[in-house]
C-alpha positions in Angstrom: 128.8 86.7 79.3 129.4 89.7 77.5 127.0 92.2 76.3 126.3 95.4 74.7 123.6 97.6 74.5 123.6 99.7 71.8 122.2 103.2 71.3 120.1 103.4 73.7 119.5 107.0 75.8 121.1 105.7 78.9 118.8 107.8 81.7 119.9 107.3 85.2 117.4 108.9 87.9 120.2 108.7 90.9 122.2 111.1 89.0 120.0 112.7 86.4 122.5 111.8 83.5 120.3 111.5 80.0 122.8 110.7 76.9 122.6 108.6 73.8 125.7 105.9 73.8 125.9 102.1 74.5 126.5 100.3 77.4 128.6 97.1 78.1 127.8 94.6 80.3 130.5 91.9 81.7 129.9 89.4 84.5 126.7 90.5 85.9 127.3 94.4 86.3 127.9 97.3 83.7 131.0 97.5 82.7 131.3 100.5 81.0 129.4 103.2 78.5 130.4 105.3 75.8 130.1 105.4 72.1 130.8 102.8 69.7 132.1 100.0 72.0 134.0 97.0 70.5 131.8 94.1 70.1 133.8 91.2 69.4 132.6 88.5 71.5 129.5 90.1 72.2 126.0 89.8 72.5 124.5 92.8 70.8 121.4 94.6 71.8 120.1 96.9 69.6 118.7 100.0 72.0 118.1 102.7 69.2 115.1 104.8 70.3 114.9 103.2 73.3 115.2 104.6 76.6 117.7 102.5 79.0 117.0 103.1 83.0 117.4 100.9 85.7 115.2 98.2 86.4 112.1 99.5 88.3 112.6 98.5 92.0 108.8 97.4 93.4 108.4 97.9 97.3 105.1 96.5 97.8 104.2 93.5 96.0 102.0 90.0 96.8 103.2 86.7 95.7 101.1 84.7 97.3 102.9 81.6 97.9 103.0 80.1 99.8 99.5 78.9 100.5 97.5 80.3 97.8 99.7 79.0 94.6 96.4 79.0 92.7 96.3 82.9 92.8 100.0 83.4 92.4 103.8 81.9 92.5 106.2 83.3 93.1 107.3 82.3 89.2 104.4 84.1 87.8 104.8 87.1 90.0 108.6 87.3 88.9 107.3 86.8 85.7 104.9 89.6 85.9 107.4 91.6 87.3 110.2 91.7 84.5 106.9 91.7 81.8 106.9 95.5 83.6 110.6 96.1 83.7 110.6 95.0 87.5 114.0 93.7 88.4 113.4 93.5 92.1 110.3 93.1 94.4 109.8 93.2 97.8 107.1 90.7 98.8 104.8 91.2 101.7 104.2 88.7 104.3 100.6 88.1 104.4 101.4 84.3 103.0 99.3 81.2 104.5 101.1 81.2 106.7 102.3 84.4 107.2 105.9 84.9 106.8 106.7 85.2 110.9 109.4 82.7 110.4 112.7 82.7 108.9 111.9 79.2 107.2 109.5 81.2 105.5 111.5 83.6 104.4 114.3 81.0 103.2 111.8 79.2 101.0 110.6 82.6 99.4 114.7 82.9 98.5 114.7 79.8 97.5 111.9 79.5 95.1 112.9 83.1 93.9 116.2 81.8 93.0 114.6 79.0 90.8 112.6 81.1 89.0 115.3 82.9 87.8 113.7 86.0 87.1 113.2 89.0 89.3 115.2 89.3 92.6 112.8 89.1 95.3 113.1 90.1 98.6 110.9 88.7 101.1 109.1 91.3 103.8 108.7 89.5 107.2 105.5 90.1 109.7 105.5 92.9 112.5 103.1 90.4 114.8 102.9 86.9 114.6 100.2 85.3 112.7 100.0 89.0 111.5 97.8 89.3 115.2 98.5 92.3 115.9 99.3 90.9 119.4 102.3 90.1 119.9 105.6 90.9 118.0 107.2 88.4 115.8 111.0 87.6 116.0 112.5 90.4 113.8 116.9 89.1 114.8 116.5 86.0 112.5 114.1 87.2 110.3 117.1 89.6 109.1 119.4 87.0 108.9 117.7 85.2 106.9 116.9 87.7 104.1 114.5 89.9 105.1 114.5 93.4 104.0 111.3 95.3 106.2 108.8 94.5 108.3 104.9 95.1 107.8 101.5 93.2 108.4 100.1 94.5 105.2 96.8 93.6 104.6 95.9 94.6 108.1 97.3 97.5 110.6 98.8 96.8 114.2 95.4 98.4 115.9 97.3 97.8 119.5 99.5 101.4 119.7 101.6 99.5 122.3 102.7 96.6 120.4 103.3 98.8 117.3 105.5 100.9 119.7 107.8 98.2 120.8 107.6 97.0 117.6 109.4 100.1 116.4 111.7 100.3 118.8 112.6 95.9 118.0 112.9 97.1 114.5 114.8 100.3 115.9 117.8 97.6 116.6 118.0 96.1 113.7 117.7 99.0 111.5 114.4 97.2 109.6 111.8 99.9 108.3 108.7 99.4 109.8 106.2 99.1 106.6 102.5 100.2 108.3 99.2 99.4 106.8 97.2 102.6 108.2 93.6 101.7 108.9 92.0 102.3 111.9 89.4 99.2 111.5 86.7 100.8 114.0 86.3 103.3 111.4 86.4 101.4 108.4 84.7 98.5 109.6 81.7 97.1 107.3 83.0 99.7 104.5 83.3 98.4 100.7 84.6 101.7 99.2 85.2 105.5 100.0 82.7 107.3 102.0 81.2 109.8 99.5 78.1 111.1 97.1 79.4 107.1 95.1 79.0 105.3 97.8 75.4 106.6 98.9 74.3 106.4 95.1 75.1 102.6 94.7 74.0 102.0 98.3 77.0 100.6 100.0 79.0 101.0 103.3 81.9 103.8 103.0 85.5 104.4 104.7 85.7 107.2 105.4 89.6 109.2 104.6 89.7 109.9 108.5 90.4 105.5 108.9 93.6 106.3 106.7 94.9 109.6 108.2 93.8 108.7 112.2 96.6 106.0 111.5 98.8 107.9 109.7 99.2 110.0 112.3 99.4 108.0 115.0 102.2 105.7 113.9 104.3 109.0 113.2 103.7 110.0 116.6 105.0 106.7 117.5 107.9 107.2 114.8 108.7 110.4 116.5 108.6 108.9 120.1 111.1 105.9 118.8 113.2 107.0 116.4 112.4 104.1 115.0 112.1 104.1 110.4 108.4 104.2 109.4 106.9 104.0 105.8 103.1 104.4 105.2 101.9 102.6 102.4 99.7 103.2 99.4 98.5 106.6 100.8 95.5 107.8 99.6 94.2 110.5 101.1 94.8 114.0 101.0 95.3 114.2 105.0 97.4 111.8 105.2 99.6 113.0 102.5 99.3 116.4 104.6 100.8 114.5 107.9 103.4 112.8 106.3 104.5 116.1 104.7 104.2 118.2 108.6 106.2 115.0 110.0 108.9 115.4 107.2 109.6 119.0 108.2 109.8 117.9 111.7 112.8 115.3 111.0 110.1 112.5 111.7 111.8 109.4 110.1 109.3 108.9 107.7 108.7 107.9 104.1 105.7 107.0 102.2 104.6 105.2 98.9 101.5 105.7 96.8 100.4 103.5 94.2 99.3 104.2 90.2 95.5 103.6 90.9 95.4 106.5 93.3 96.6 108.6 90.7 95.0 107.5 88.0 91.8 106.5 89.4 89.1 108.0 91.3 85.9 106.0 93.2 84.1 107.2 90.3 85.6 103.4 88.5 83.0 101.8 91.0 80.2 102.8 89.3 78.1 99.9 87.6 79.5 97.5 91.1 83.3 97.2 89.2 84.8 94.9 91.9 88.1 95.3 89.6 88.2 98.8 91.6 87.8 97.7 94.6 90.9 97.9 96.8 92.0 98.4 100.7 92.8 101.9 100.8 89.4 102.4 98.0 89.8 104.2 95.5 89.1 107.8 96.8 87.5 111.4 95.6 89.2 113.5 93.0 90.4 115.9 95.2 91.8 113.3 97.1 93.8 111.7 93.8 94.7 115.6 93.1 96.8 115.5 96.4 98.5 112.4 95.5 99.7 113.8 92.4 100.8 117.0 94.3 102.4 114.7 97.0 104.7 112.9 94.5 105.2 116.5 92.8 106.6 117.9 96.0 108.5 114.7 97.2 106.2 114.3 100.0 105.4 110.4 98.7 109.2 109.2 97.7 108.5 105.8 96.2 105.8 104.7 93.7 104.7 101.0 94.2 102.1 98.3 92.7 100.6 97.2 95.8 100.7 93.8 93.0 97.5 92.0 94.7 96.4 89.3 92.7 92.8 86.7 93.3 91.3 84.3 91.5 88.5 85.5 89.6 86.0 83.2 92.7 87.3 85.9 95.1 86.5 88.7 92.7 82.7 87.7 91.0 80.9 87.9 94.2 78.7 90.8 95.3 81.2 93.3 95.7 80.5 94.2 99.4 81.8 90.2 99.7 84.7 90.6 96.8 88.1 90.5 97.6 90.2 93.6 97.5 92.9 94.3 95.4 93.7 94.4 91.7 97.0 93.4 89.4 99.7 96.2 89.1 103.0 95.1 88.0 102.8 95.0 84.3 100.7 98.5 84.2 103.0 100.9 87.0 105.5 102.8 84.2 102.8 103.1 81.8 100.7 104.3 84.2 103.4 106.5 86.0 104.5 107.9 82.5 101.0 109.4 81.9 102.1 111.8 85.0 105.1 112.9 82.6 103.2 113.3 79.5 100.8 115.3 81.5 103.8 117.3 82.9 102.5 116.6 86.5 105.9 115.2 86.9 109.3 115.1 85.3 111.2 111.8 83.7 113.3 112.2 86.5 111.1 112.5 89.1 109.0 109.3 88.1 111.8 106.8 87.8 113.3 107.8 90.8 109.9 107.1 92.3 110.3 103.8 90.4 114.3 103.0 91.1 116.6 104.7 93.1 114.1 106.0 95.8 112.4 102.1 96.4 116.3 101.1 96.5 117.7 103.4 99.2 114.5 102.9 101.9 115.7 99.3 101.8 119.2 99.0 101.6 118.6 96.8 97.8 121.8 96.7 95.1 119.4 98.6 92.5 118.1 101.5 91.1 121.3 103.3 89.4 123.4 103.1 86.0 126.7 102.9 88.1 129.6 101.4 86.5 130.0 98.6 88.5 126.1 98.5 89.6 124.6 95.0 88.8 123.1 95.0 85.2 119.5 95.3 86.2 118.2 96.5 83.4 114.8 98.0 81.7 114.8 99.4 77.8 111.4 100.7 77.3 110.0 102.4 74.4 108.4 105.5 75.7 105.8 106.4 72.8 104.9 102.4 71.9 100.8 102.5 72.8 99.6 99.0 73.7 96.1 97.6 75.4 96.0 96.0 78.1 94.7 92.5 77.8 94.0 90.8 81.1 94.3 87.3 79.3 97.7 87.9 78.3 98.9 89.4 81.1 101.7 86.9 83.1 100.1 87.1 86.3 98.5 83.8 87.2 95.3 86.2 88.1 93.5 88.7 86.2 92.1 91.2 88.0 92.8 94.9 86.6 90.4 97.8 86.2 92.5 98.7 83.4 91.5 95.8 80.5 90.8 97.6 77.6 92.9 100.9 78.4 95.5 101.8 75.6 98.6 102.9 77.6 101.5 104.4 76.4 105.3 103.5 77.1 105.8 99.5 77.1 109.1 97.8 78.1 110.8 96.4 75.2 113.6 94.0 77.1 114.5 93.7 80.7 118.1 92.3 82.7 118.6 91.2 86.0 122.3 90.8 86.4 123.3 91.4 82.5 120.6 88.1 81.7 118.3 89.2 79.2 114.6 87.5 81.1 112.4 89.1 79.3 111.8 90.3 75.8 108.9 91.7 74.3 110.4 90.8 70.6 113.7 89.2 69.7 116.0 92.3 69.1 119.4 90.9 69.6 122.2 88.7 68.0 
């Protein structure tokens, strides 16, 4: 099929090139830009006033399936996904079961491909059973389509098996994706430690359960050479050890997500289990950091940590609710409130969003290359919306941000040069 886009401002984070002109598209992968293209025998769509940019590239997502369909597919989640100009997701393995097999990771392709929607890219488990005791089988794993390795959801608390699982991944050139809590610390804690927290009268965790971890697993890093990436960071120390380890040459990268930036524990007030989350939501000075980390490209990649439940996990005494909150449809939106605030160039955000997600694992995305597959967002950058958790794609509904007017809504998005998702019908 042949299409053209037409008039949009082609932006391309990889390369920094911002220009008004149309873009062709021809068997999967852009063909060619440039003003006024012929468009016999083309699809048209119109792009004027829209920007054009990769599709966003989302390293830390939860599809749930298998095992816990009734929360999310891996249909809705794709379908989520491109709603937010997501053209590729990287799904962690804390399945039932966990992904610690290849067979897993085959039917996650599988299902992925019969969605026909976003590409998705399964991540497989560090231990198996997601244990922490003993390392899962990383060869295969690779073989069959995995792209990292992480036990999200829970940390690798044994520093031995996380060091030989480095060095395992170390051979395989997998990026070790690490959940840093140190549980002793944050054990029996519902949010962050702080003046909240003793107001509404629950259990803390305190920042130290994030940056203890931190710290350690880039010692281990160091003592490996093996490629580490801390995930949703939240904390001002642990943004502070990632940056010392960067200087050092440590191979490490990290990702934060948009509620640490947008949101501070303050949202817990009046028991909001829509806020609650694993890293909580932490202090202002803490969210401050965040912001600065991204700034000073200390946190490379912005990611949804997409963690979707059934509304019997969330309405529960919030000590007992479930953590985790909906973030695919909301991250550029949410991302682009940095740029309006000039905390951070259009640049700087999309990379966060594209081209950065892309490189740490090796994906086909994140660029407006000809020749690049046609993975595609147009986004209108000054349309305001509200968010409405009932018309949200997600098969769950569990944001903090219902209600919220955003601004900067995706208008269209492609994953190889098929239109699967349009906000309106603007072509011909």
């Amino acid at each position: 099929m042949k299409l053209i886009i037409t008039g949009g401002r082609l932006f391309d984070p990889a390369t920094g090139r911002d220009e008004v002109a149309d873009l062709l598209v021809e068997d999967g992968r852009i063909a060619g830009t440039g003003r006024g293209l012929p468009r016999a025998g083309a699809r048209v769509l119109a792009a004027e006033g829209l920007l054009v940019v990769p599709g966003l590239v989302d390293i830390h997502v939860h599809l749930r399936e298998p095992g816990q369909e009734y929360k999310e597919t891996i249909a809705t989640g794709a379908a989520a996904a491109v709603a937010g100009g997501v053209t590729s997701v990287a799904c962690m393995a804390n399945t039932v079961p966990p992904n610690d097999d290849p067979a897993i990771t085959e039917f996650i392709r599988k299902q992925a491909a019969a969605a026909g929607l976003a590409r998705v890219y399964p991540v497989a488990a560090v231990t198996r059973r997601l244990e922490g005791q003993e390392i899962a089988e990383y060869g295969y794993q690779r073989e069959a389509g995995a792209v990292a390795l992480s036990d999200d959801g829970r940390p690798v608390m044994d520093s031995e098996v996380q060091r030989r699982a480095m060095e395992y991944a170390r051979a395989f050139d997998l990026v070790v994706i690490s959940h840093c809590e140190d549980l002793a610390l944050s054990r029996g804690g519902a949010m962050n430690e702080g003046p909240v927290a003793t107001e509404l009268g629950l259990a803390g965790v305190p920042a130290a359960a994030e940056e203890v971890m931190v710290r350690r697993d880039i010692a281990l890093a160091e003592l490996t050479g093996a490629r580490l990436h801390i995930a949703h960071l939240s904390t001002a120390g642990g943004i502070a050890a990632v940056r010392e380890a960067k200087r050092r040459g440590v191979r490490v990268t990290a990702e934060t997500a948009p509620h640490y930036f947008t949101l501070t524990d303050e949202a817990v007030r009046g028991y909001n289990v829509n806020a609650k989350m694993n890293p909580p939501l932490r202090s202002a000075a803490d969210r401050e950091a965040v912001i600065e980390g991204l700034a000073d490209g200390t946190i490379d990649v912005i990611a949804s940590d997409h963690a979707p439940h059934h509304e019997d996990d969330k309405r529960v005494e919030f000590a007992r609710a479930a953590n985790g909150i909906l973030g695919l449809e909301t991250e550029l939106a949410l991302t682009l409130a940095l740029v309006r605030a000039g905390r951070l160039t259009l640049r700087q955000a999309l990379a966060a969003l594209t081209v950065r997600p892309a490189e740490l694992l090796g994906l086909p995305a994140g660029r407006l290359a000809e020749g690049a597959p046609a993975d595609l967002a147009l986004v209108d950058l000054d349309a305001e919306w509200v968010v409405d958790p009932a018309a949200l794609r997600s098969r769950s509904r569990n944001t903090p941000f219902g209600g919220w007017r955003l601004t900067g809504r995706v208008e269209a998005t492609l994953v190889e040069g098929r239109v699967v998702y349009e906000r309106e019908r603007r072509g011909r």
